[in-house]
C-alpha positions as CSV (number, residue, x, y, z in Angstrom):
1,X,16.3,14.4,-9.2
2,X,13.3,13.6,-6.8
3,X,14.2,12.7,-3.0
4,X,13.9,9.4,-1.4
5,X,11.2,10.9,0.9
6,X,9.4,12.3,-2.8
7,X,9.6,8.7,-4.0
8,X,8.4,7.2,-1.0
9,X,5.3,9.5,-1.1
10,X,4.9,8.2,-5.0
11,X,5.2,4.5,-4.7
12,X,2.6,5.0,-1.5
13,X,0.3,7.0,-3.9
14,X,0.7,4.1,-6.7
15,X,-1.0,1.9,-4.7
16,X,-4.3,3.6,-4.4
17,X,-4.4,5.9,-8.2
18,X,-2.0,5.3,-10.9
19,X,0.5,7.5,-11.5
20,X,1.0,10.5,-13.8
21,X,3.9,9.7,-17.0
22,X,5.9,12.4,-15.0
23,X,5.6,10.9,-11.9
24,X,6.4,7.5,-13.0
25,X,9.3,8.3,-14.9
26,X,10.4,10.0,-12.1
27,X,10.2,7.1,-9.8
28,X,11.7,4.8,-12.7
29,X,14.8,7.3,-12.5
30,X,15.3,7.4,-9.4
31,X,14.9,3.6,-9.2
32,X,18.2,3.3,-11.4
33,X,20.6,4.9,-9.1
34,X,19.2,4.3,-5.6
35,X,18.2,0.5,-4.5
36,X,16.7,1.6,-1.2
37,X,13.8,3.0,-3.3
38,X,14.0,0.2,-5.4
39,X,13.6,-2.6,-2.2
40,X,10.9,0.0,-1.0
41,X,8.7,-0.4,-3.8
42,X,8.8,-4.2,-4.4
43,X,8.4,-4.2,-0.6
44,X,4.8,-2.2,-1.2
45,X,4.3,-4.6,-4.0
46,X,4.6,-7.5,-2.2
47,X,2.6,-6.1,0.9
48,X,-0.3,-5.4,-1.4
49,X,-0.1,-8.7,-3.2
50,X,0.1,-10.5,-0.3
51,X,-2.8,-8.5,1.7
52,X,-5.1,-9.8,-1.4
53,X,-4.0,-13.3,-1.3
54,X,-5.3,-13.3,2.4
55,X,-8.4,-11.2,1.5
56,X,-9.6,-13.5,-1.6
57,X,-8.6,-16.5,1.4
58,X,-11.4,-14.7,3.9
59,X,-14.1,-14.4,1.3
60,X,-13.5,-17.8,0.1
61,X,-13.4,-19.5,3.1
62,X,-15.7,-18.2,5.1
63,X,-15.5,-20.2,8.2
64,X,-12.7,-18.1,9.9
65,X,-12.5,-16.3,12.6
66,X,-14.4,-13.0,12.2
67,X,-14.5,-9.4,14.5
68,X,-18.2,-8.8,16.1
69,X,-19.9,-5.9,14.0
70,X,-18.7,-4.1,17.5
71,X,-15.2,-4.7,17.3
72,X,-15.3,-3.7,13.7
73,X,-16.8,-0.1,14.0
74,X,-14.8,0.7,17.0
75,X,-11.6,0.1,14.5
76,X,-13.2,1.6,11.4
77,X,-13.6,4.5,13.9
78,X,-10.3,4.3,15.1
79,X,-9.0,4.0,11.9
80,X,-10.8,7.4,10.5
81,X,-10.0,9.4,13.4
82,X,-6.5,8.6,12.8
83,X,-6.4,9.3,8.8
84,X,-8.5,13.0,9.4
């Protein structure tokens, strides 16, 4: 049986590549006995449902507030130094 910290890992990794049939029956197991995994994942789910909602919002609606191309590659930047 995977760990909580394992799953965690998984259900993080779902969200950017789709996971192997091991891997996902794996999460699915552990799902079945432990619903602090379980609230994780829908958790991530909803996160990244909602994060798209607000993205298709932007591109749609286009008068919004937007960063200065500045502000935006000082956080890109940011953001890369952090991930590396």
């Amino acid at each position: 049986m995977m760990s909580c910290k394992k799953i965690a890992n998984l259900v993080s990794v779902s969200l950017d590549r789709p996971l192997s049939f091991r891997e996902r029956l794996g999460v699915l197991a552990h799902s079945l006995i432990c619903k602090g995994c379980t609230h994780y994942n829908n958790q991530m789910l909803f996160i990244r449902a909602a994060s798209h909602r607000i993205t298709k919002q932007w591109d749609t609606h286009n008068d919004g507030p937007r960063l200065s191309p500045d502000a935006a590659l000082r956080i890109k930047n940011s953001i890369n130094q952090n991930i590396s």
